[in-house]
mmJSON file of the N, C-alpha and C atoms, coordinates in Angstrom:
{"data_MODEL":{"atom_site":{
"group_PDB":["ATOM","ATOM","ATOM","ATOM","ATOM","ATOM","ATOM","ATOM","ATOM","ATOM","ATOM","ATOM","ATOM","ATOM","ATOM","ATOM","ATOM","ATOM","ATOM","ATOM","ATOM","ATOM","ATOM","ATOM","ATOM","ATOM","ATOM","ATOM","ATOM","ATOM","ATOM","ATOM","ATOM","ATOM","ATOM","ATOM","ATOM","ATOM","ATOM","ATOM","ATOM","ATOM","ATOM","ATOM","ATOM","ATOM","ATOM","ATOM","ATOM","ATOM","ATOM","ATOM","ATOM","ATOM","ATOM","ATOM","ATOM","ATOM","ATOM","ATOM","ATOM","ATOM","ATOM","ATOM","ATOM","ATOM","ATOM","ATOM","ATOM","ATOM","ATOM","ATOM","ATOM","ATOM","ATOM","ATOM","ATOM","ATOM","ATOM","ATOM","ATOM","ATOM","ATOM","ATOM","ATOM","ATOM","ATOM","ATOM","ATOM","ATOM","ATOM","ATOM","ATOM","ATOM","ATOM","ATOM","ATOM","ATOM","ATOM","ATOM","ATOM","ATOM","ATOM","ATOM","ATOM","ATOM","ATOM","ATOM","ATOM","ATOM","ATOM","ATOM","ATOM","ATOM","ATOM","ATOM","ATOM","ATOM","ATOM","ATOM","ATOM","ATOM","ATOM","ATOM","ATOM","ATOM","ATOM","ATOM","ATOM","ATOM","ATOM","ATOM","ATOM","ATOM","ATOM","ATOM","ATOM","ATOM","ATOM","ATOM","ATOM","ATOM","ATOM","ATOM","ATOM","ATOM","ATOM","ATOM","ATOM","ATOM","ATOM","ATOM","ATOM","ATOM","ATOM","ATOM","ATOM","ATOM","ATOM","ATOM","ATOM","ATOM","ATOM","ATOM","ATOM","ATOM","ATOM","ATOM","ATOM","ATOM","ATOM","ATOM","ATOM","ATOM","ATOM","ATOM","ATOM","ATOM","ATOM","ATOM"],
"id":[1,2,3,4,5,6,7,8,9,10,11,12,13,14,15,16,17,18,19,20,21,22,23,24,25,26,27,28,29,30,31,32,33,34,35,36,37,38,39,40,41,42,43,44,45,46,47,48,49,50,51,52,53,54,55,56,57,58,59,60,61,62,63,64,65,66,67,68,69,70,71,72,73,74,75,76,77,78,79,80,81,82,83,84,85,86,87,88,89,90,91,92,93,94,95,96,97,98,99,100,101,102,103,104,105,106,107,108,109,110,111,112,113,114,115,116,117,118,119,120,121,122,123,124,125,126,127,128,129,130,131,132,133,134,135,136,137,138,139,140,141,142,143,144,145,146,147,148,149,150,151,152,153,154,155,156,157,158,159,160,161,162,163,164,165,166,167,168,169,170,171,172,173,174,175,176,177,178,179,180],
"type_symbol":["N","C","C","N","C","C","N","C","C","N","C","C","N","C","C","N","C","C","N","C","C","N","C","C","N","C","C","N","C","C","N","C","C","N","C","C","N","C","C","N","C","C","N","C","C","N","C","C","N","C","C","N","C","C","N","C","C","N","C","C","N","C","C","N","C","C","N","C","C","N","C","C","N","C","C","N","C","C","N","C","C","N","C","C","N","C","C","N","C","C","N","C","C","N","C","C","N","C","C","N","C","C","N","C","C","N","C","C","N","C","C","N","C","C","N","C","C","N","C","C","N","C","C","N","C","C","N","C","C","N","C","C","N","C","C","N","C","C","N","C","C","N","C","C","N","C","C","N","C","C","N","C","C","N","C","C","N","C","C","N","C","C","N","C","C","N","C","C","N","C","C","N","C","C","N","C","C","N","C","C"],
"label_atom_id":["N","CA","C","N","CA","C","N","CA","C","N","CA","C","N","CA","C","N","CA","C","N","CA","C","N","CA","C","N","CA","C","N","CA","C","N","CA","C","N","CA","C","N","CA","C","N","CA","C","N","CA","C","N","CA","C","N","CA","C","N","CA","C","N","CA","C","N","CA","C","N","CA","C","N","CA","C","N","CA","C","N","CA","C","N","CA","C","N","CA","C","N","CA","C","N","CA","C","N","CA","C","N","CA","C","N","CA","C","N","CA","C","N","CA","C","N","CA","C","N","CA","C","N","CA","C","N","CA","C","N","CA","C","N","CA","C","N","CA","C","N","CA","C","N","CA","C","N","CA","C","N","CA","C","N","CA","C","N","CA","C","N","CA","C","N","CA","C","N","CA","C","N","CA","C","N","CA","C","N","CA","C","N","CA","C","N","CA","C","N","CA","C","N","CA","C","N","CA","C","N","CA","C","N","CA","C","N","CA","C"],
"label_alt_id":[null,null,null,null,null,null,null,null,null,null,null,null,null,null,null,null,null,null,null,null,null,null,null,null,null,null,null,null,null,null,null,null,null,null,null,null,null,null,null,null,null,null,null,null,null,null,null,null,null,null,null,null,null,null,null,null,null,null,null,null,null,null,null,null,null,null,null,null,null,null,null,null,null,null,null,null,null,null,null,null,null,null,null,null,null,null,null,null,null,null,null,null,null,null,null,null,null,null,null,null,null,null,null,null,null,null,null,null,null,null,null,null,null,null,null,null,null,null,null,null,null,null,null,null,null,null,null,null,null,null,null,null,null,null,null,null,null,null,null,null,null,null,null,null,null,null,null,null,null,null,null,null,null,null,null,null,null,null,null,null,null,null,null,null,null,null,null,null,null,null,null,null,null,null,null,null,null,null,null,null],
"label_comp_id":["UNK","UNK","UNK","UNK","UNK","UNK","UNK","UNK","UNK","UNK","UNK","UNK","UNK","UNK","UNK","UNK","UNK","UNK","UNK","UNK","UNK","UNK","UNK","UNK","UNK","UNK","UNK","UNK","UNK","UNK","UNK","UNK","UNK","UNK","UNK","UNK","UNK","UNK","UNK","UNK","UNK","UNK","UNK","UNK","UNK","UNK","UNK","UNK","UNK","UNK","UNK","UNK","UNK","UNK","UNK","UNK","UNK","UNK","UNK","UNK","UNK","UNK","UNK","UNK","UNK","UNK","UNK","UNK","UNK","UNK","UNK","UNK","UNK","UNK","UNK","UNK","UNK","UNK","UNK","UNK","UNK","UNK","UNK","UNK","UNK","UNK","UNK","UNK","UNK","UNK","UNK","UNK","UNK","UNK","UNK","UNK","UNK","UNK","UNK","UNK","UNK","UNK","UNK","UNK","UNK","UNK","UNK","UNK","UNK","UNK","UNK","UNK","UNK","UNK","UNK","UNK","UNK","UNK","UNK","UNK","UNK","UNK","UNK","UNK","UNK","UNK","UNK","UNK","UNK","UNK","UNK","UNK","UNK","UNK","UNK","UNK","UNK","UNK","UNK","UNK","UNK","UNK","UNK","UNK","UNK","UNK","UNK","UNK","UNK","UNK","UNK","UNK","UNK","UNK","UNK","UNK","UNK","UNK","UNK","UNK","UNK","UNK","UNK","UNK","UNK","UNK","UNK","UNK","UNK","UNK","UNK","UNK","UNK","UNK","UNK","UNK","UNK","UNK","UNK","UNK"],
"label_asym_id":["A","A","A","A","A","A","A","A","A","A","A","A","A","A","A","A","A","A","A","A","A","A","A","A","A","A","A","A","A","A","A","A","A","A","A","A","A","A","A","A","A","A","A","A","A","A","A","A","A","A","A","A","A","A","A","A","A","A","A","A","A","A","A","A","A","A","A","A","A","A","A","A","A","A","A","A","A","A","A","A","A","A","A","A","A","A","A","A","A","A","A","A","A","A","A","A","A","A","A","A","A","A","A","A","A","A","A","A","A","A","A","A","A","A","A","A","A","A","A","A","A","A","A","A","A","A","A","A","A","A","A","A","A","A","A","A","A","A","A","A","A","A","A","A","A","A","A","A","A","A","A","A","A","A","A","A","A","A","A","A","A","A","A","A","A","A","A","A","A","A","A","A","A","A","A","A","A","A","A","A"],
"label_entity_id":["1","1","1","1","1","1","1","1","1","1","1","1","1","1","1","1","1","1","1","1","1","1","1","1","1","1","1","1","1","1","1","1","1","1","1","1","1","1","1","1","1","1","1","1","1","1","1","1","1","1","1","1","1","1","1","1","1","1","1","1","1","1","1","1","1","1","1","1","1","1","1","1","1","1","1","1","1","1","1","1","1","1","1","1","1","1","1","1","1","1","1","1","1","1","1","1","1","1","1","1","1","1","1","1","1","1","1","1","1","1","1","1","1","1","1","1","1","1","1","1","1","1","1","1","1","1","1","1","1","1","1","1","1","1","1","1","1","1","1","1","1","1","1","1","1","1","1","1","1","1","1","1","1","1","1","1","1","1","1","1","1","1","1","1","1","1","1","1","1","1","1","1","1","1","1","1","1","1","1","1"],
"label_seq_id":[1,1,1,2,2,2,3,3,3,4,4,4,5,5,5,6,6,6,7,7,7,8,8,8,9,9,9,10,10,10,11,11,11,12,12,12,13,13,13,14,14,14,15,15,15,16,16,16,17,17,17,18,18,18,19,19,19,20,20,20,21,21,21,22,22,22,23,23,23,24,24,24,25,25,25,26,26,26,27,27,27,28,28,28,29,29,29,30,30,30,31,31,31,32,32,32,33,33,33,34,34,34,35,35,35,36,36,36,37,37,37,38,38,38,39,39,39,40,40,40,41,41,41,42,42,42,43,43,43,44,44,44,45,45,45,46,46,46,47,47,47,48,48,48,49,49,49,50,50,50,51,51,51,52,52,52,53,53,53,54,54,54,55,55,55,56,56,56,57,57,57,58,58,58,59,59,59,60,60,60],
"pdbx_PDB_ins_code":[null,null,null,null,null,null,null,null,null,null,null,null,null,null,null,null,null,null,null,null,null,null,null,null,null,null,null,null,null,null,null,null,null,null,null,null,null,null,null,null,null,null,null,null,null,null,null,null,null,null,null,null,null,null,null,null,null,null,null,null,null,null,null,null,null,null,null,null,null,null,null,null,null,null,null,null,null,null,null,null,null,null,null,null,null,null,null,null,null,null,null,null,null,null,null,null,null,null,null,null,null,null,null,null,null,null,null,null,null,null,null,null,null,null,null,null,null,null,null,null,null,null,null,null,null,null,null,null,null,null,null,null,null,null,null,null,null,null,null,null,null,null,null,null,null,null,null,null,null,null,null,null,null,null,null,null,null,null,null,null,null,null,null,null,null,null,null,null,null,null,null,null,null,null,null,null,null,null,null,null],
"Cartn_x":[9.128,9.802,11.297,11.773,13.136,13.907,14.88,15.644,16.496,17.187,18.416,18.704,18.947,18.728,19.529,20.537,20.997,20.154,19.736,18.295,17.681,16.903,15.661,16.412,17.666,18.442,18.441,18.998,19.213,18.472,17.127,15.961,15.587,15.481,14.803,16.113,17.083,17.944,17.431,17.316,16.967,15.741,14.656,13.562,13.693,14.483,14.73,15.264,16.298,17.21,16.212,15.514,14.846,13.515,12.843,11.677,12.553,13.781,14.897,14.513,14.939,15.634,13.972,13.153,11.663,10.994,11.335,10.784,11.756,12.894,13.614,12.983,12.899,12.701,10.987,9.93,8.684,8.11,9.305,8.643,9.1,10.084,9.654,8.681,8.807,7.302,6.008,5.973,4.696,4.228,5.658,5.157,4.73,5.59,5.313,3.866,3.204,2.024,0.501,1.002,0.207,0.616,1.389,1.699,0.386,1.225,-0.435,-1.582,-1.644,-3.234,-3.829,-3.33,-3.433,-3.873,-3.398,-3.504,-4.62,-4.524,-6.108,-6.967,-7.227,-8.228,-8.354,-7.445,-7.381,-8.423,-8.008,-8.297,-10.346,-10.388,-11.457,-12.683,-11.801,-12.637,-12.983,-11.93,-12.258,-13.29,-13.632,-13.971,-15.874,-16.255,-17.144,-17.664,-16.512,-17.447,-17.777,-17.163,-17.91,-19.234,-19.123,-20.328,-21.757,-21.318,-22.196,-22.024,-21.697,-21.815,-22.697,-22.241,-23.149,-24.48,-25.257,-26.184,-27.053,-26.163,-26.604,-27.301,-26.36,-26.604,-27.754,-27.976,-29.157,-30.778,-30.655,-31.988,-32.08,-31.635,-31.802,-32.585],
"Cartn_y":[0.76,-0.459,-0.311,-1.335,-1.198,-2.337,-1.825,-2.885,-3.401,-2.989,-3.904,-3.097,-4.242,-4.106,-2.974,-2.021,-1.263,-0.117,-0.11,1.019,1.387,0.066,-0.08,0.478,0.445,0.436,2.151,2.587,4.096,4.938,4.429,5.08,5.086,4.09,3.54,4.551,4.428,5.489,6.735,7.01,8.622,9.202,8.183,8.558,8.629,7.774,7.708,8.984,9.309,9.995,11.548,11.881,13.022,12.958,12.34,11.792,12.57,12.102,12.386,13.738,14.423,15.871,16.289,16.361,16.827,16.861,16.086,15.306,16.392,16.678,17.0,18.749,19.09,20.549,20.775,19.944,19.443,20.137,18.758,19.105,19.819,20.795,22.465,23.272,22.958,23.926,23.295,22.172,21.833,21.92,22.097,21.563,23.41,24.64,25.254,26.094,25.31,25.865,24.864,23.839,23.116,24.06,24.827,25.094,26.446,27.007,28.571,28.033,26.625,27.038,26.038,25.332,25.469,26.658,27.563,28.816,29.551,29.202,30.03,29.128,28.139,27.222,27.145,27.495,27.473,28.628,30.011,31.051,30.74,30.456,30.292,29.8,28.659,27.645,28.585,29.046,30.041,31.266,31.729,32.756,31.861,30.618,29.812,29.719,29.031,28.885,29.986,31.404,32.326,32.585,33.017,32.804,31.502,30.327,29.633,29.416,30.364,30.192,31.387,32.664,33.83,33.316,32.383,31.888,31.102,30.232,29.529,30.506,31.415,31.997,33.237,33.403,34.472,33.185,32.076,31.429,30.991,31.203,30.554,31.537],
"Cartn_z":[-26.949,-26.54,-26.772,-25.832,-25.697,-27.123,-27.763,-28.862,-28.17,-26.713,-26.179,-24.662,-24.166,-22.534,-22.637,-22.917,-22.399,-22.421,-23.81,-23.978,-22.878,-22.211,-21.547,-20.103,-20.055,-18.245,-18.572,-19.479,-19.544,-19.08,-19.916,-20.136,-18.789,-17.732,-16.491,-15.666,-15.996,-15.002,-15.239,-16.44,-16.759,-16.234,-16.049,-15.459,-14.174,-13.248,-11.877,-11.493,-12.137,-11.988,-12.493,-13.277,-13.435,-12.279,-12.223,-11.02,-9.574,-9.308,-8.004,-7.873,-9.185,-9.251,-8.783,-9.79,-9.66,-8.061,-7.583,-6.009,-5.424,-5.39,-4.343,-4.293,-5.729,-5.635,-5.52,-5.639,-5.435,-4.124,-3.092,-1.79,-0.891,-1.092,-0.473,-0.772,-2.144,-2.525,-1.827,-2.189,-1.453,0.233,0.789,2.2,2.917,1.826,2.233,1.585,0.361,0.387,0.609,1.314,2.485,3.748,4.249,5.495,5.16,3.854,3.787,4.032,3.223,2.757,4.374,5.07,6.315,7.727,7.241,8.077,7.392,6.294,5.566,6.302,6.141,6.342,8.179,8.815,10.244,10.526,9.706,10.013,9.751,8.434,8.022,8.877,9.409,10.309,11.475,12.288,13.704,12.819,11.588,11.607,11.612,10.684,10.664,11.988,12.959,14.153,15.164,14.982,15.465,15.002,13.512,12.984,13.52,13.733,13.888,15.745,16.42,17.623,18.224,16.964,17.767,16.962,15.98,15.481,16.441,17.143,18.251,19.323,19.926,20.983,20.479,19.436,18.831,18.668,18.528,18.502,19.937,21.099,22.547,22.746],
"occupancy":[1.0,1.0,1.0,1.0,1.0,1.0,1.0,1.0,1.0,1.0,1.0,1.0,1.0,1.0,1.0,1.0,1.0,1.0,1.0,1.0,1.0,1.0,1.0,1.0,1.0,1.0,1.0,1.0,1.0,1.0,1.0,1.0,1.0,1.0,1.0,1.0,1.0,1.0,1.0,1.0,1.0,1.0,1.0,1.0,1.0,1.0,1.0,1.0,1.0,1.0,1.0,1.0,1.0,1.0,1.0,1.0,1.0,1.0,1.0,1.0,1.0,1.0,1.0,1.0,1.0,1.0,1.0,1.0,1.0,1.0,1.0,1.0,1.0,1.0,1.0,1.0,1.0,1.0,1.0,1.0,1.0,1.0,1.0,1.0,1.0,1.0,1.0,1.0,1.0,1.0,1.0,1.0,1.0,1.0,1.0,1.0,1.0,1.0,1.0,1.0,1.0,1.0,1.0,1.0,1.0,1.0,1.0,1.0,1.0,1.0,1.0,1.0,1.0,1.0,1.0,1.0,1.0,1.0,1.0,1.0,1.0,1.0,1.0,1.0,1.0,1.0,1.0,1.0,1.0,1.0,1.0,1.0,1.0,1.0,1.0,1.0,1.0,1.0,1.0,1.0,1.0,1.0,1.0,1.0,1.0,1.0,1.0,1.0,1.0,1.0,1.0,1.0,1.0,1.0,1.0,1.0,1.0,1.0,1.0,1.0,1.0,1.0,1.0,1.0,1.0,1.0,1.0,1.0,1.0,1.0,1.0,1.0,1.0,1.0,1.0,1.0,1.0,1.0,1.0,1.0],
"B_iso_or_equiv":[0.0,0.0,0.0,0.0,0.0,0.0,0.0,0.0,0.0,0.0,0.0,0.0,0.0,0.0,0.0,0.0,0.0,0.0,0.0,0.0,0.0,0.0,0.0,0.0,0.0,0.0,0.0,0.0,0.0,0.0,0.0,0.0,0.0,0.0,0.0,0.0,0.0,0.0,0.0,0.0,0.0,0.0,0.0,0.0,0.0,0.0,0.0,0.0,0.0,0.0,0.0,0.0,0.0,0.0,0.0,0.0,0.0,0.0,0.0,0.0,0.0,0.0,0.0,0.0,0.0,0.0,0.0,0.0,0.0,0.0,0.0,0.0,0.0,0.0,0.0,0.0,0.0,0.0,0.0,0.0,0.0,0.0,0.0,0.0,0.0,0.0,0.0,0.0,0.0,0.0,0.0,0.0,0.0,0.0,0.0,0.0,0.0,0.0,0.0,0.0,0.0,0.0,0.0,0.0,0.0,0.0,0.0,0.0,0.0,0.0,0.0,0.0,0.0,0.0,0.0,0.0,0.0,0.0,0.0,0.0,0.0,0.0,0.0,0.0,0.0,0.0,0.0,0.0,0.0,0.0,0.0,0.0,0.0,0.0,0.0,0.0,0.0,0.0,0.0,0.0,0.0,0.0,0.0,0.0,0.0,0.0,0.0,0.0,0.0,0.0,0.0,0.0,0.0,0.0,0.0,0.0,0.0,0.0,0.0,0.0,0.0,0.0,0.0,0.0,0.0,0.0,0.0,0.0,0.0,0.0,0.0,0.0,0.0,0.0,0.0,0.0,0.0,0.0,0.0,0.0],
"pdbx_formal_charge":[null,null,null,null,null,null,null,null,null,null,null,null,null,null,null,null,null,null,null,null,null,null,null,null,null,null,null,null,null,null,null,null,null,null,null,null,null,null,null,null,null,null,null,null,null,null,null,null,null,null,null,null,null,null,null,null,null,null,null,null,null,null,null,null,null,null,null,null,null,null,null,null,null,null,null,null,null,null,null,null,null,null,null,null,null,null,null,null,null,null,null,null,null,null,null,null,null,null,null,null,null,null,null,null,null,null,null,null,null,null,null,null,null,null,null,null,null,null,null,null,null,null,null,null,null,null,null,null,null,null,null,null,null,null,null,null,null,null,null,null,null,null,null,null,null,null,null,null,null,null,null,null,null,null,null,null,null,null,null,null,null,null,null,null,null,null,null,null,null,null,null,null,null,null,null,null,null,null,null,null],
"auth_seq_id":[1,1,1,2,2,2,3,3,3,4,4,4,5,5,5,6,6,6,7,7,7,8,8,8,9,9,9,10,10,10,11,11,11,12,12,12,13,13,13,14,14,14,15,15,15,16,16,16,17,17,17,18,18,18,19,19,19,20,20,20,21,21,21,22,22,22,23,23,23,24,24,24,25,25,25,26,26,26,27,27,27,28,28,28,29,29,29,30,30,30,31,31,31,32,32,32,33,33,33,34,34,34,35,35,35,36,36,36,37,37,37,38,38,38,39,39,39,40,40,40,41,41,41,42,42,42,43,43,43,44,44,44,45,45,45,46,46,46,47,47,47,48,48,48,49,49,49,50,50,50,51,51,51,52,52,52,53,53,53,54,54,54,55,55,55,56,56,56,57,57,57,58,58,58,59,59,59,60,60,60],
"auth_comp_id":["UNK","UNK","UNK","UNK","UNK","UNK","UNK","UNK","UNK","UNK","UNK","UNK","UNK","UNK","UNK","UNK","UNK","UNK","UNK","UNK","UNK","UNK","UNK","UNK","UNK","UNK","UNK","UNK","UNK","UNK","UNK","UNK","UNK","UNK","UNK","UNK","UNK","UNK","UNK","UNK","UNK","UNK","UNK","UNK","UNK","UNK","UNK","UNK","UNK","UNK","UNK","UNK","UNK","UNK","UNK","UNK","UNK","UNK","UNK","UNK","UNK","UNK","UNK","UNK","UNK","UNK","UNK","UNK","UNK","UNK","UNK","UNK","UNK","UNK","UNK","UNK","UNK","UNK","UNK","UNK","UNK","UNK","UNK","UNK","UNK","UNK","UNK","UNK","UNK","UNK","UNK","UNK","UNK","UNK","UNK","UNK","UNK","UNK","UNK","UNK","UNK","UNK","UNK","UNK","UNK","UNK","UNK","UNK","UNK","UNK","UNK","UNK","UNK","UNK","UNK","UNK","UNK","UNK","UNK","UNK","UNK","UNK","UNK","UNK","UNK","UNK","UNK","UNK","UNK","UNK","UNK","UNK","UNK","UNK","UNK","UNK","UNK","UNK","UNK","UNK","UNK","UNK","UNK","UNK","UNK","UNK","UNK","UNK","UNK","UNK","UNK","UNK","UNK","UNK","UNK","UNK","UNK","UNK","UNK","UNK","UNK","UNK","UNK","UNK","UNK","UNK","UNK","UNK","UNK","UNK","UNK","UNK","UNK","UNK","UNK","UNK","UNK","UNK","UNK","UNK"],
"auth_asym_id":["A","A","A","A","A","A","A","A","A","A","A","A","A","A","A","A","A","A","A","A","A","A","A","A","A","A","A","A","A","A","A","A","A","A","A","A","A","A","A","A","A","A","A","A","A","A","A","A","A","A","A","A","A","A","A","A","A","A","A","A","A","A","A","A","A","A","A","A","A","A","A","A","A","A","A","A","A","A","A","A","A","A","A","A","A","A","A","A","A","A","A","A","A","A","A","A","A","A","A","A","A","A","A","A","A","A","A","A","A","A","A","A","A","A","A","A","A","A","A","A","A","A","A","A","A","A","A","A","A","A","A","A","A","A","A","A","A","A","A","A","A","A","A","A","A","A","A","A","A","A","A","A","A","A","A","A","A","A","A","A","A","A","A","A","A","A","A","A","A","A","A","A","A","A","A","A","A","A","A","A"],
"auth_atom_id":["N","CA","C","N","CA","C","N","CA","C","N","CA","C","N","CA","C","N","CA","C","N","CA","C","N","CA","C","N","CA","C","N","CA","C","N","CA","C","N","CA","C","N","CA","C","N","CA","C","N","CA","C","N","CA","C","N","CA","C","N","CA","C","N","CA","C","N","CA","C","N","CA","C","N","CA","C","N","CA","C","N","CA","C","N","CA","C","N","CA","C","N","CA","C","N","CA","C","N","CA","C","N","CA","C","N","CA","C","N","CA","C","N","CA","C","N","CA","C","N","CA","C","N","CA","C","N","CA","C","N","CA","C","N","CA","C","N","CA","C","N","CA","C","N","CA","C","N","CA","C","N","CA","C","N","CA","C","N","CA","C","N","CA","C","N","CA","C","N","CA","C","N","CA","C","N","CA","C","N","CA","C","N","CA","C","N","CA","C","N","CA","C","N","CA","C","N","CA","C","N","CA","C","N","CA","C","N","CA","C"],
"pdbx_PDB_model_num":[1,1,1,1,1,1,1,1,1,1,1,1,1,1,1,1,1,1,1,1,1,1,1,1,1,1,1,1,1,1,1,1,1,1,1,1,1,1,1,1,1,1,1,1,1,1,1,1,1,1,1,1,1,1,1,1,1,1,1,1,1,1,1,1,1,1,1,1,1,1,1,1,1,1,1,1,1,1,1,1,1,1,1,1,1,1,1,1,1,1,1,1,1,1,1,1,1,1,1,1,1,1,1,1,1,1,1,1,1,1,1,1,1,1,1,1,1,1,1,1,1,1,1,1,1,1,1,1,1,1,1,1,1,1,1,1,1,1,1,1,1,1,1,1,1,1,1,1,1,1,1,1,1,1,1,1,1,1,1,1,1,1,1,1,1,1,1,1,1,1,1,1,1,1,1,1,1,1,1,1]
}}}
């Protein structure tokens, strides 16, 4: 708890203000390992539905 409003404003800047910094350097990283694990999972999927297409075409 805060003893005097200036405390409580500091503290609330300091978190804003560190939260800012964290976020800014955050979401490059993130957008570029959503972009990988996207292309894994793209790849994955095309390799699944071959698999379950030559499955199909082997029980006809």
């Amino acid at each position: 708890m805060c003893d005097e409003m200036t405390d409580c404003h500091s503290s609330t800047s300091y978190c804003k203000t560190t939260a800012f910094v964290l976020q800014r350097h955050c979401k490059p990283l993130c957008s570029v390992a959503a972009t990988n694990m996207q292309c894994d999972c793209n790849c994955f999927a095309v390799a699944l539905q071959h698999v379950c297409s030559d499955a199909a075409k082997g029980m006809q």
